[in-house]
C-alpha atoms as an extended CHARMM CRD file, in Angstrom:
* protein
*
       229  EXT
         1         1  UNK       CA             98.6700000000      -69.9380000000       51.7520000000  PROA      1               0.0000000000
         2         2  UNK       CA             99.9040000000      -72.7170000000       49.5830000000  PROA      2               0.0000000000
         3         3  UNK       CA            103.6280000000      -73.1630000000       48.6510000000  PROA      3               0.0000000000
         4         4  UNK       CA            104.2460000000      -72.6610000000       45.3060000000  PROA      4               0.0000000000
         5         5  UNK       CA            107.4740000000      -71.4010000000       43.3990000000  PROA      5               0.0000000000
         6         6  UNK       CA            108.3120000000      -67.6160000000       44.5160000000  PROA      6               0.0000000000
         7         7  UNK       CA            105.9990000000      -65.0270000000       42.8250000000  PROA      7               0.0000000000
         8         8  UNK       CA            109.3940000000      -62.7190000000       42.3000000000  PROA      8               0.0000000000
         9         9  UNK       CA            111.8600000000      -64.9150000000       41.3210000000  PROA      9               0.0000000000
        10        10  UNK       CA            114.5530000000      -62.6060000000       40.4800000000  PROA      10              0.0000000000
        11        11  UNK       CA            113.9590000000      -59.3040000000       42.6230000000  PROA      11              0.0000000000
        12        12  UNK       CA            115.1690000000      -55.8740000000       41.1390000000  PROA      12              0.0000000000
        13        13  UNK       CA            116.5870000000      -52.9500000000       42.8280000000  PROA      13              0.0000000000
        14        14  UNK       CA            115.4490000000      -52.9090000000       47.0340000000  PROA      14              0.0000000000
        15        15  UNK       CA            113.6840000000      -50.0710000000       46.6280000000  PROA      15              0.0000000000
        16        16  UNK       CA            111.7630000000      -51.5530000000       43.7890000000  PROA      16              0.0000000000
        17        17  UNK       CA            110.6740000000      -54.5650000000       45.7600000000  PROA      17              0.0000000000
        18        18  UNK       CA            107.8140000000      -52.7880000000       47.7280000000  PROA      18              0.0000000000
        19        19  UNK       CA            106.5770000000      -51.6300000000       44.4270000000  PROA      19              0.0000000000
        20        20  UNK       CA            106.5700000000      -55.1360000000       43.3090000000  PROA      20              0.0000000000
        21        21  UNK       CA            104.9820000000      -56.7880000000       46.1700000000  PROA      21              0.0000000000
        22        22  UNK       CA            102.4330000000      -53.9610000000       46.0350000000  PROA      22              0.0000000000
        23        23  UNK       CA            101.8340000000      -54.8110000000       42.1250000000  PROA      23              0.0000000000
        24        24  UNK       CA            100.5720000000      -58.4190000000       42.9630000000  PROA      24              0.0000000000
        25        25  UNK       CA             98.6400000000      -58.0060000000       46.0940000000  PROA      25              0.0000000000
        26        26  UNK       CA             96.9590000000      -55.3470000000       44.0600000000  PROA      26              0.0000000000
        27        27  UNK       CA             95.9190000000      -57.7500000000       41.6530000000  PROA      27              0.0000000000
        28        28  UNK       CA             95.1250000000      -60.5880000000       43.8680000000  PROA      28              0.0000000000
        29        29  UNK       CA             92.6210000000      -57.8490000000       45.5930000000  PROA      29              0.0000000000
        30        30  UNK       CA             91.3050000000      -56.7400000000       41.8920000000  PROA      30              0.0000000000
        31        31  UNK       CA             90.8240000000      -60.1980000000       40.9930000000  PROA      31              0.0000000000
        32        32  UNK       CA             89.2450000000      -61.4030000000       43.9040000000  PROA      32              0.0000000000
        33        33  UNK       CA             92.0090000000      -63.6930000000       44.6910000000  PROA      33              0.0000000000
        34        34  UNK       CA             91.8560000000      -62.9140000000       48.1560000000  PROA      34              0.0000000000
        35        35  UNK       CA             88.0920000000      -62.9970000000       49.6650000000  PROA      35              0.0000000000
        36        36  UNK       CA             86.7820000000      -61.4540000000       53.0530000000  PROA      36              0.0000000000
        37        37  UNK       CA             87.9510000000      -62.3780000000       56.2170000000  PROA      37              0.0000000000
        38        38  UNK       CA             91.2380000000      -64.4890000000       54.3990000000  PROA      38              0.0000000000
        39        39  UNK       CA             94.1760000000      -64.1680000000       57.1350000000  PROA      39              0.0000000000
        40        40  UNK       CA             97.9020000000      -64.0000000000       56.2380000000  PROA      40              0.0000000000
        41        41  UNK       CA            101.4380000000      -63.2100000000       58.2780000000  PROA      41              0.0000000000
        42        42  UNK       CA            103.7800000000      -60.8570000000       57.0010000000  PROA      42              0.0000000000
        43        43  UNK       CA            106.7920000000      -64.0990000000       56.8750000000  PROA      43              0.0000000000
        44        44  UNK       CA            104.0010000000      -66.1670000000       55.0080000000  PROA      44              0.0000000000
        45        45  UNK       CA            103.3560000000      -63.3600000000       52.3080000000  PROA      45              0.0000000000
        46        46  UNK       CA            107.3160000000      -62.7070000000       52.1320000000  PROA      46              0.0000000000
        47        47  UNK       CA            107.9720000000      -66.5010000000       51.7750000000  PROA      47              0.0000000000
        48        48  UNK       CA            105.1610000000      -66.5820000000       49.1730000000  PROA      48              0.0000000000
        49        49  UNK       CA            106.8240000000      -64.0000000000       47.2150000000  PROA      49              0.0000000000
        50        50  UNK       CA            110.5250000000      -64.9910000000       47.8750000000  PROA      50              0.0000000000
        51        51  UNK       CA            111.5880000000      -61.9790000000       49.7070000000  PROA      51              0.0000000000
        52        52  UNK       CA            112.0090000000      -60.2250000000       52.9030000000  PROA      52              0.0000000000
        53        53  UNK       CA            109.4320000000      -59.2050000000       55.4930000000  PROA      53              0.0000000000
        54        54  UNK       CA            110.6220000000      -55.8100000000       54.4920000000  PROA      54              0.0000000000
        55        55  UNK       CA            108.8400000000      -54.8580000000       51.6000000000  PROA      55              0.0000000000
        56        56  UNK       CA            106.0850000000      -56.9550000000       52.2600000000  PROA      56              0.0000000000
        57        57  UNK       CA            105.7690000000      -54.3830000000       55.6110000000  PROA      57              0.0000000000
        58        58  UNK       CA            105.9870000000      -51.2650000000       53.0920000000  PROA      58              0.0000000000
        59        59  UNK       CA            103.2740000000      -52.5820000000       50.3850000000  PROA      59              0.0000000000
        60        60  UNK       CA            100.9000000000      -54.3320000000       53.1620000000  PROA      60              0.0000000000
        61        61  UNK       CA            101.2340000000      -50.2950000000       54.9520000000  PROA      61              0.0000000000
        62        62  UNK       CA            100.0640000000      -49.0320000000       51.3600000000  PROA      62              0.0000000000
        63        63  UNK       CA             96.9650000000      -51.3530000000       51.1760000000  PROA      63              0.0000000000
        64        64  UNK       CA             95.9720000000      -50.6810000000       55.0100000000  PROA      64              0.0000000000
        65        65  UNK       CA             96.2290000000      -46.9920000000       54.3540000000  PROA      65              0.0000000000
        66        66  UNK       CA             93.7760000000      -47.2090000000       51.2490000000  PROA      66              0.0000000000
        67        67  UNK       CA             91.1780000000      -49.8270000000       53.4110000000  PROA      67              0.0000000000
        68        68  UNK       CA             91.9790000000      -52.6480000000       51.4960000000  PROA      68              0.0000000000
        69        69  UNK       CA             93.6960000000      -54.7850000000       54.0020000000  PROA      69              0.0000000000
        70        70  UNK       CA             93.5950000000      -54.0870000000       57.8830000000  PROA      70              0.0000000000
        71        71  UNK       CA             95.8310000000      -55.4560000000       60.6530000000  PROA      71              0.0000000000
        72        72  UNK       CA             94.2720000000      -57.5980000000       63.4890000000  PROA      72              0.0000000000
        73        73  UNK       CA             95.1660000000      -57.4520000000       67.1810000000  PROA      73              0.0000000000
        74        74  UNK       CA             97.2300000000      -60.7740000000       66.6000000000  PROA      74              0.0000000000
        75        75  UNK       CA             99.3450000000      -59.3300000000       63.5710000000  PROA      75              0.0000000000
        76        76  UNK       CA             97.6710000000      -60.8310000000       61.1150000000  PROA      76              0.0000000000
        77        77  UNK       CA             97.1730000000      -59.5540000000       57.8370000000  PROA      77              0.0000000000
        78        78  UNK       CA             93.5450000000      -59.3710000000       56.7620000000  PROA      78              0.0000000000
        79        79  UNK       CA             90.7270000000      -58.6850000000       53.4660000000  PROA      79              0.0000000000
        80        80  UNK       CA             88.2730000000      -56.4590000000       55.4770000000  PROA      80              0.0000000000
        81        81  UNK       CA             84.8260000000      -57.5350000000       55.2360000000  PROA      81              0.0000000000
        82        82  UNK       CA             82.6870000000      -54.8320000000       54.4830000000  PROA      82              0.0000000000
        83        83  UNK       CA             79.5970000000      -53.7560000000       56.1800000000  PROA      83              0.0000000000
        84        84  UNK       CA             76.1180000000      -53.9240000000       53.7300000000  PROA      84              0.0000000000
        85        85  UNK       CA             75.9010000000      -49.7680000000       54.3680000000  PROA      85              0.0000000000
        86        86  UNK       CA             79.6460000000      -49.7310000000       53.4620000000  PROA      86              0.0000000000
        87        87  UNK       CA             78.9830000000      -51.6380000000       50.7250000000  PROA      87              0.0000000000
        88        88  UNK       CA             76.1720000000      -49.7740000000       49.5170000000  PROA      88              0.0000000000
        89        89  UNK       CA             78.6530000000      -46.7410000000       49.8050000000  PROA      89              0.0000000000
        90        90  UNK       CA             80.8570000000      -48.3230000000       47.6870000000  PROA      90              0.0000000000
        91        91  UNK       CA             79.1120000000      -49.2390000000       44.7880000000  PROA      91              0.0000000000
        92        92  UNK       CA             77.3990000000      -45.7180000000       44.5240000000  PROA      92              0.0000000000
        93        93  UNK       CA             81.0840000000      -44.4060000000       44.3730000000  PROA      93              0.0000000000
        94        94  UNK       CA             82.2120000000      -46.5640000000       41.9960000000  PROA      94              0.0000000000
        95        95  UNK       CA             79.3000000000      -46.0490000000       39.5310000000  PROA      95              0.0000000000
        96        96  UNK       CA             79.7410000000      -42.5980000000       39.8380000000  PROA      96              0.0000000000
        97        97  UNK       CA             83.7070000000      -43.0160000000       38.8390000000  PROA      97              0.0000000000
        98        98  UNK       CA             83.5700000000      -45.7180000000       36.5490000000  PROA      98              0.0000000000
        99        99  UNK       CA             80.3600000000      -44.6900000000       34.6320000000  PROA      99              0.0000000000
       100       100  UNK       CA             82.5370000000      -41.2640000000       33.4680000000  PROA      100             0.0000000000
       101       101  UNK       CA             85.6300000000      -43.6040000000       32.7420000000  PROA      101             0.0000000000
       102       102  UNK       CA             83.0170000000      -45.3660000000       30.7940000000  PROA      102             0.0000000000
       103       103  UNK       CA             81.4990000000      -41.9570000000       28.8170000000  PROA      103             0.0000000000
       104       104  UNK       CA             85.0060000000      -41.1160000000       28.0470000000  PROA      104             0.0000000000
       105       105  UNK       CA             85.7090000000      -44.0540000000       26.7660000000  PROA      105             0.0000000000
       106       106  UNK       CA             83.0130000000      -44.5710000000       24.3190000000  PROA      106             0.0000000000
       107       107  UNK       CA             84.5690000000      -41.5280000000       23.0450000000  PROA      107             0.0000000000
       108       108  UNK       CA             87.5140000000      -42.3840000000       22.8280000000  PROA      108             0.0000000000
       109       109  UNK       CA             88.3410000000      -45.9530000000       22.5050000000  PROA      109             0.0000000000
       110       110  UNK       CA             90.1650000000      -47.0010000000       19.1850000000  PROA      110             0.0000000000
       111       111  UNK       CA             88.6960000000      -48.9720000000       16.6330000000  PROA      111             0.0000000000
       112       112  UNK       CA             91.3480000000      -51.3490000000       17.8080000000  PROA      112             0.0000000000
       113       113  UNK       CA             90.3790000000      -51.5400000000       20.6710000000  PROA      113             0.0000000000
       114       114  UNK       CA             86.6900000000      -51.8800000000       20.4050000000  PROA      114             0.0000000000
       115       115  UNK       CA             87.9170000000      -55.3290000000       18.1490000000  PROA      115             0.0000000000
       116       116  UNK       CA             89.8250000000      -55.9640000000       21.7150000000  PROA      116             0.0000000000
       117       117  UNK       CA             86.7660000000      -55.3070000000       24.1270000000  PROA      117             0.0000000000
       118       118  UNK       CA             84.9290000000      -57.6300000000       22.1440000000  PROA      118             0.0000000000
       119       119  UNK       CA             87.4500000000      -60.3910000000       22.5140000000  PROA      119             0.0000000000
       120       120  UNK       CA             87.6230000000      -59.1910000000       26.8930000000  PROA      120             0.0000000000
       121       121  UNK       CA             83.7370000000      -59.9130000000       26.4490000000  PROA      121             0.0000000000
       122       122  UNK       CA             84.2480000000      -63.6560000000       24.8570000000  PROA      122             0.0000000000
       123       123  UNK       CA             86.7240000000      -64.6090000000       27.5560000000  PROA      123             0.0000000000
       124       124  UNK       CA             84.0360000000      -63.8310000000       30.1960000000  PROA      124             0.0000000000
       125       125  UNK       CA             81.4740000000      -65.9330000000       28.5180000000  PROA      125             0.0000000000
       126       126  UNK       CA             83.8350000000      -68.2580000000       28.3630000000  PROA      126             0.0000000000
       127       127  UNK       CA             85.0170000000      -67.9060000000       31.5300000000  PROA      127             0.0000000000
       128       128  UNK       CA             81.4560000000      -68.5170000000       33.1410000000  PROA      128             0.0000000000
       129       129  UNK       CA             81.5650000000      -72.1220000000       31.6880000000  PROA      129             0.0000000000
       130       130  UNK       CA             85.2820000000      -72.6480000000       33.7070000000  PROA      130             0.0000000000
       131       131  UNK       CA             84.4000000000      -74.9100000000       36.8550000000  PROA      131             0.0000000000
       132       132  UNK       CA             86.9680000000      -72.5200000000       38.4600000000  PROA      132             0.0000000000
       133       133  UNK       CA             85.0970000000      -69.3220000000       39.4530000000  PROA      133             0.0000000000
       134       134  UNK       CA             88.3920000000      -67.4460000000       39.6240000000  PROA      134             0.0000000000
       135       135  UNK       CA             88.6180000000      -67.4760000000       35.6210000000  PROA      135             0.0000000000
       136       136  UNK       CA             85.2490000000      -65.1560000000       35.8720000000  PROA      136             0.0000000000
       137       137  UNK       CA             86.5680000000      -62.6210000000       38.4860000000  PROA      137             0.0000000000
       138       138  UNK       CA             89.5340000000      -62.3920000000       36.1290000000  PROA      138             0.0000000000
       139       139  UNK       CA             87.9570000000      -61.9810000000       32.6960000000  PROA      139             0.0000000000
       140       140  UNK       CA             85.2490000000      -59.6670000000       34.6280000000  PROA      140             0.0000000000
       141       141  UNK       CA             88.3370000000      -57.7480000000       35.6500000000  PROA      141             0.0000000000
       142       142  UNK       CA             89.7820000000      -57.3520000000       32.6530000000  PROA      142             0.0000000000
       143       143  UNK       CA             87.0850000000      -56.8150000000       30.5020000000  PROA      143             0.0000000000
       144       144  UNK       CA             86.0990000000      -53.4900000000       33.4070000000  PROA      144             0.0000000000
       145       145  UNK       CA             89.4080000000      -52.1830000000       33.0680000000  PROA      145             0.0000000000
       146       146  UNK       CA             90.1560000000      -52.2480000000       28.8400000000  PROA      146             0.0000000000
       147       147  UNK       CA             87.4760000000      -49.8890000000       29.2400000000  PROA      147             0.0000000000
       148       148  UNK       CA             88.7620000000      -48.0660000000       31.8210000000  PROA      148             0.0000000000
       149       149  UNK       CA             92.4350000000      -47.7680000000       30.6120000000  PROA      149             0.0000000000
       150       150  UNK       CA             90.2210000000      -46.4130000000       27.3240000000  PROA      150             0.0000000000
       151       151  UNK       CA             89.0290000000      -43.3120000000       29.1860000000  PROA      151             0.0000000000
       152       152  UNK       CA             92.4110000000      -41.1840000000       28.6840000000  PROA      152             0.0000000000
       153       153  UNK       CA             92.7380000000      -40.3710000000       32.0600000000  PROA      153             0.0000000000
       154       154  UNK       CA             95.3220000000      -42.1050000000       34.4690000000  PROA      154             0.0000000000
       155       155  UNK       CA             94.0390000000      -40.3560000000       37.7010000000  PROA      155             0.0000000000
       156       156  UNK       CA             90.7500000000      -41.4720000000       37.2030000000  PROA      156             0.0000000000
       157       157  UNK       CA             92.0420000000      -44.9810000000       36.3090000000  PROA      157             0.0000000000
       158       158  UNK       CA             93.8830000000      -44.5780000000       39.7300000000  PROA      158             0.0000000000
       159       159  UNK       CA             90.5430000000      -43.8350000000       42.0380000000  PROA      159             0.0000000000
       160       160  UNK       CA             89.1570000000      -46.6870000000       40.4410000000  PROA      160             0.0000000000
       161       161  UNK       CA             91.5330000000      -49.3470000000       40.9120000000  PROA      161             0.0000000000
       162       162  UNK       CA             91.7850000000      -47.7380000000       44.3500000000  PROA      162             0.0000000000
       163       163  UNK       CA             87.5840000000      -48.4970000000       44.6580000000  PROA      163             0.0000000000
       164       164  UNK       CA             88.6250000000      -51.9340000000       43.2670000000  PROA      164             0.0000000000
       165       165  UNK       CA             90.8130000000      -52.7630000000       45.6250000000  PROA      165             0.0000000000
       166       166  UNK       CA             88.3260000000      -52.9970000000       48.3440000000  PROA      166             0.0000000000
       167       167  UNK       CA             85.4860000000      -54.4230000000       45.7970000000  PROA      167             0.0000000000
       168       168  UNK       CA             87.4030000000      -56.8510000000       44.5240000000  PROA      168             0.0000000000
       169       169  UNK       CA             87.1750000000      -59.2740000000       47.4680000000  PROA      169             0.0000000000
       170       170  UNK       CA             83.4870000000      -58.6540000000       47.3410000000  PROA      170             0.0000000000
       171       171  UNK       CA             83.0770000000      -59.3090000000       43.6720000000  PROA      171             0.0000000000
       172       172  UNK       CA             84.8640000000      -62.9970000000       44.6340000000  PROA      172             0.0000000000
       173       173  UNK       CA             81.7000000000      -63.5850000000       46.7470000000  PROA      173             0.0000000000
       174       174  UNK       CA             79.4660000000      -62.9280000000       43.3950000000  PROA      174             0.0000000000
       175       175  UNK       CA             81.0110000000      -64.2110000000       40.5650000000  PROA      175             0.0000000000
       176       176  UNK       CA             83.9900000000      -66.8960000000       42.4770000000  PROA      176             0.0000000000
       177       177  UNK       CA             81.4880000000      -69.5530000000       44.0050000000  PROA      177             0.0000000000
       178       178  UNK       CA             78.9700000000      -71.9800000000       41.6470000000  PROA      178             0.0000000000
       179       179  UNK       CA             75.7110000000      -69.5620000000       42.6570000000  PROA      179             0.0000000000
       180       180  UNK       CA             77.0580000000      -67.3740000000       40.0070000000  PROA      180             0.0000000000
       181       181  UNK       CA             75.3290000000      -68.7300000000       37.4770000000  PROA      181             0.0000000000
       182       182  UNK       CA             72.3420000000      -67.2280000000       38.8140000000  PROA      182             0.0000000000
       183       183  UNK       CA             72.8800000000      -63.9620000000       37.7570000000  PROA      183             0.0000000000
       184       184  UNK       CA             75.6690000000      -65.1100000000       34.9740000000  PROA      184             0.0000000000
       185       185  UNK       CA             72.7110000000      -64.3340000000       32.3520000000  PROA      185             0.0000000000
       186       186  UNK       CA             72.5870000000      -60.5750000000       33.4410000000  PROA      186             0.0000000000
       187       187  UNK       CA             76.4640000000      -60.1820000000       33.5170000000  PROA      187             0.0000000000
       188       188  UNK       CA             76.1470000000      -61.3190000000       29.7730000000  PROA      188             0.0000000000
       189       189  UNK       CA             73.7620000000      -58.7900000000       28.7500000000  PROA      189             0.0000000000
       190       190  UNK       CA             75.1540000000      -55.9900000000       30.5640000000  PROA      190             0.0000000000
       191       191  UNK       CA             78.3920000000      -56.5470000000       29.3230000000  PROA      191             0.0000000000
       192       192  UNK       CA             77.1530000000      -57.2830000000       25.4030000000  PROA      192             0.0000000000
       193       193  UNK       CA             75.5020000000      -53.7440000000       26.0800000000  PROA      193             0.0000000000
       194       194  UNK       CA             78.3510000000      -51.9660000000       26.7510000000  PROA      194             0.0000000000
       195       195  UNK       CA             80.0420000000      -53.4640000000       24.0370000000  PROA      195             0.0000000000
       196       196  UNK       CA             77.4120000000      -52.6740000000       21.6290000000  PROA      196             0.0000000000
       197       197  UNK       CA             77.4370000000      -48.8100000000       23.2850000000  PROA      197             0.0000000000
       198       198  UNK       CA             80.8890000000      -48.3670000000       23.1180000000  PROA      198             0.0000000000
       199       199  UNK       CA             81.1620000000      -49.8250000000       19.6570000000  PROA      199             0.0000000000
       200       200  UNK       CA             78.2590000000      -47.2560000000       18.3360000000  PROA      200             0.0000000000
       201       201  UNK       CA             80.1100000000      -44.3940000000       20.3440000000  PROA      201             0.0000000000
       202       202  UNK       CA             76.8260000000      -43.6500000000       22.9100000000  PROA      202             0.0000000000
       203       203  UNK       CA             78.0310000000      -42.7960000000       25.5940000000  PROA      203             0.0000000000
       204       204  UNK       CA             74.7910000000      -42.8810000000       27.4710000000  PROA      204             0.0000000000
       205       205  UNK       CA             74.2430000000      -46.2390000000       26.7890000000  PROA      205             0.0000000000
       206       206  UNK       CA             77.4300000000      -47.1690000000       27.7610000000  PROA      206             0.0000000000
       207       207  UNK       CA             77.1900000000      -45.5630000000       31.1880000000  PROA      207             0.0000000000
       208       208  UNK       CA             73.7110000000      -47.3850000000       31.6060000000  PROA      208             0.0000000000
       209       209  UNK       CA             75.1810000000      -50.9490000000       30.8260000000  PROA      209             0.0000000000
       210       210  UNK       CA             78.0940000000      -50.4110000000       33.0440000000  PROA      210             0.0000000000
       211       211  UNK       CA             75.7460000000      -48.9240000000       36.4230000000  PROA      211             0.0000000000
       212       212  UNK       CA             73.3780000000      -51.6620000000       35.4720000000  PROA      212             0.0000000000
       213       213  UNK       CA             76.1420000000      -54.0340000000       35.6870000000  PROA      213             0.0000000000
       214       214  UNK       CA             77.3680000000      -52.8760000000       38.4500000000  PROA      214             0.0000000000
       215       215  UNK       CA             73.9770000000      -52.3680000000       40.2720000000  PROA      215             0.0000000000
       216       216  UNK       CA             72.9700000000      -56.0130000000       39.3380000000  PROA      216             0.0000000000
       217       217  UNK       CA             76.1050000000      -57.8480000000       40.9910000000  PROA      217             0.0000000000
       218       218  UNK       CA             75.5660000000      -55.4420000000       44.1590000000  PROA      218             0.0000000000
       219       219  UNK       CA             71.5950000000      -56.5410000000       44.1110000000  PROA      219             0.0000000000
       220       220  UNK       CA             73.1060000000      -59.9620000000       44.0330000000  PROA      220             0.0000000000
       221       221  UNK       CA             75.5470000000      -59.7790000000       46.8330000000  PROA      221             0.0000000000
       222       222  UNK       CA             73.0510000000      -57.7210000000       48.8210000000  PROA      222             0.0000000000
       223       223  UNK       CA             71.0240000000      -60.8510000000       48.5440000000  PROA      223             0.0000000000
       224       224  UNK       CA             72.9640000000      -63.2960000000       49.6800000000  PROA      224             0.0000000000
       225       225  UNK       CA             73.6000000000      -61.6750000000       53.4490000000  PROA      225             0.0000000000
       226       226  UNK       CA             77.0970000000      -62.4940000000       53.3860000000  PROA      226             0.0000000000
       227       227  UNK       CA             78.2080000000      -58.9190000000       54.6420000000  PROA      227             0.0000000000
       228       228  UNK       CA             78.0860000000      -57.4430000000       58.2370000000  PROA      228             0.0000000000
       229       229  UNK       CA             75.3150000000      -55.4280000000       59.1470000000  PROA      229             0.0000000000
């Protein structure tokens, strides 16, 4: 891992610091910072971070628990890649999740922040344009979970992110690398789709955007037989 400045600079409480270093390898899963198969050691993620091995043990435990990262026979920290029927498994869970986040939200989501989806749905456009495919897994990301934080319910907004954490990686594969643009065209309508849904309260046309969506980028993936059999 490159050596940049700490990521906690000035570390709270001890008991706080597992939290912390939980926090940002929870992002750099959701936003497909970290991609299949990428290797890491415990003193190279606590150096990264400016702490101890400590709670780098305690969050990395967390993540291996939920299947997002796995330990190899040499130590190593690891992104598990997933097999295609894992895979498959995955996605049907998570539009079965995130399409009732995505009901409730049409419901539910302030005029606000409809105003605020639209803007999530700009950056990605944008985003697609950026010669760095990272700027797409992020604007993606956010642009999933506005509506998701929408829904009113935290502990579906918690087995989601959970999903996310092991789809994240995955999602890097589709949207991180310059063949995105192949299917960049069907992100765009999807996600104008659900904006449109949400902003009409439907929330049947909001739930068919969002599967679509979803269903689209796992086609795409699929496709590319990048995933163990």
């Amino acid at each position: 891992m490159k050596q940049d400045a700490p990521l906690i600079t000035q570390p709270e409480r001890p008991d706080s610091l597992g939290r912390q270093v939980y926090d940002i390898l929870s992002e750099m899963l959701l936003s497909g910072r970290l991609q299949p198969d990428d290797r890491m050691s415990m003193r190279e993620l606590a150096d990264r971070m400016g702490v101890s091995v400590m709670p780098v043990r305690e969050a990395v435990s967390r993540l291996v628990a939920a299947g997002a990262l796995e330990v190899r026979p040499n130590r190593a920290i690891a992104v598990p890649l997933l097999t295609r029927a894992g895979f498959q498994d995955l996605t049907e869970i998570r539009i079965h999740n995130e399409t009732h986040a995505t009901r409730l939200a049409a419901e539910r989501m302030s005029v606000q922040g409809i105003d605020q989806l639209r803007q999530h749905d700009r950056a990605f456009r944008d985003a697609l344009a950026s010669p760095d495919g990272r700027d797409a897994v992020r604007a993606n990301k956010a642009l999933h979970f506005h509506v998701y934080d929408a829904a009113g319910s935290p502990m579906l907004r918690e087995l989601i992110a959970t999903m996310w954490l092991k789809a994240g990686p995955i999602i890097n594969l589709d949207l991180g690398e310059a063949s995105r643009r192949s299917r960049s065209a069907a992100s765009v309508r999807n996600h104008a789709d659900l904006v449109e849904a949400i902003a009409r309260r439907d929330p049947d046309g909001a739930a068919q955007a969002l599967a679509e969506d979803i269903r689209s980028a796992a086609a795409f993936i699929l496709s590319r037989d990048a995933l163990r059999d």
